[in-house]
C-alpha positions, 0 to 999 in steps of 0.5 A: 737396456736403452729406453726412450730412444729419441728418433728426433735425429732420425727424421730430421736425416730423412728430411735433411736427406729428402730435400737435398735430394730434391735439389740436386735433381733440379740443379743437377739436370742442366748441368749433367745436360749441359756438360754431356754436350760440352767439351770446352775449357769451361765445362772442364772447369765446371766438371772439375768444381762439381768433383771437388766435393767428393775428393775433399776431406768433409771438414775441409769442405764443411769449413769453406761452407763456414766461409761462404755463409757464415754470418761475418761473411758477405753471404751470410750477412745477406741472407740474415740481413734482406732475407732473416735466413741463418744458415750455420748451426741450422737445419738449413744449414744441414740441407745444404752441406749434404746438397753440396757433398751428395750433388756430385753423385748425381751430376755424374750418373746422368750425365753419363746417361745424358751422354749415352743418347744416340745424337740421330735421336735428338736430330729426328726429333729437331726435324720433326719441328719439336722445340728444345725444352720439349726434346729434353723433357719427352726424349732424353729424360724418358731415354735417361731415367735409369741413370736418374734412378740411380743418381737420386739413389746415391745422393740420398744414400750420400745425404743421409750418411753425411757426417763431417761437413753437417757437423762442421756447419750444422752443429749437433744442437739435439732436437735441432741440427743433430742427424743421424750419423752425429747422434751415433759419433755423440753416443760413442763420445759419452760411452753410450755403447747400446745407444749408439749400437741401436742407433746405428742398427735403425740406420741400417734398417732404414738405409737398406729399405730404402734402398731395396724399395727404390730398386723394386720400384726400378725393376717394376717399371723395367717390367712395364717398359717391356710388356708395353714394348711387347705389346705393341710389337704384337 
């Protein structure tokens, strides 16, 4: 049996994960917004950089992240130097690499919800006198919301499953930087076999709850958007 299973790596995914999350909504709103409405050489640009994470291998993708903050780079000495902020072999540094391999799940599942919106919607509301900030955040987010769902969904998921590019910037100091998935690969790297079978079975666990709670959670509030609807059309 494995006894005191250390759930450290545990909570730090879900933290990891729960803070990339929240910065690729706030990144990856006006960039979806922006190349939904965009069909110029520099939104293809923009649009070809934000798929890049997803077709290159992680280690190749954890390695330019080693470039851009290590600390002999010009970034990095920044950071460490005017702002006493260290990035590689940090927790921050996980944070980062899973915001970098996850945002691009989310940019493309609203954009695409972005993209959708009938442009005769936006038109009436710009008679009406409404400004363009107050368009984007009373019309086209309400319009939009399930394709948000969704990719706030998929950015988690893709966070907290995240394992080459964490470890090639993060490490897998325990207590320290070590999610997840790289608790599992160490487990299997010394033999542990019934410590990475539970690990990985608490994963599951948790990834599947997730999941089903935040797709109770969209259905319920499909279930409201109806009966309110209803309501008003009686």
């Amino acid at each position: 049996m494995v006894e005191n299973v250390n759930l450290f790596p545990l909570f730090l995914s879900l933290k990891v994960s729960t803070i990339a999350t929240v910065l690729a909504v706030i990144i990856g709103l006006p960039i979806s917004y922006y190349l939904s409405r965009s069909n110029g050489k520099i939104a293809d640009m923009v649009d070809a950089l934000i798929t890049l994470p997803v077709v290159l291998p992680p280690t190749v993708l954890g390695y330019y992240l080693l470039v851009l903050f290590g600390r002999q780079s010009a970034l990095g000495k920044f950071l460490e130097e005017k702002l006493g902020l260290l990035i590689v072999f940090t927790p921050t540094g996980a944070v980062i690499a899973a915001f970098v391999v996850s945002i691009p799940f989310f940019i493309k599942s609203a954009r695409t919800a972005f993209a959708s919106i009938e442009p005769n919607l936006l038109n009436a509301a710009r008679v009406l006198g409404r400004s363009e900030w107050n368009i984007f955040f009373t019309v086209i987010i309400p319009l939009s919301w399930r394709g948000i769902v969704s990719g706030i969904t998929l950015v988690f998921a893709r966070s907290l499953g995240d394992f080459g590019a964490t470890l090639m910037v993060a490490g897998s100091i325990p207590n320290e930087t070590m999610t997840m998935p790289i608790a599992i690969y160490d487990a299997l790297l010394a033999g542990n076999q019934k410590l990475a079978n539970l690990l990985v079975m608490i994963m599951t666990i948790v990834s599947v709850t997730l999941l089903y709670v935040i797709k109770r959670l969209e259905k319920r509030i499909i279930r409201g958007e109806r009966s309110f609807h209803a309501s008003r059309s009686d």
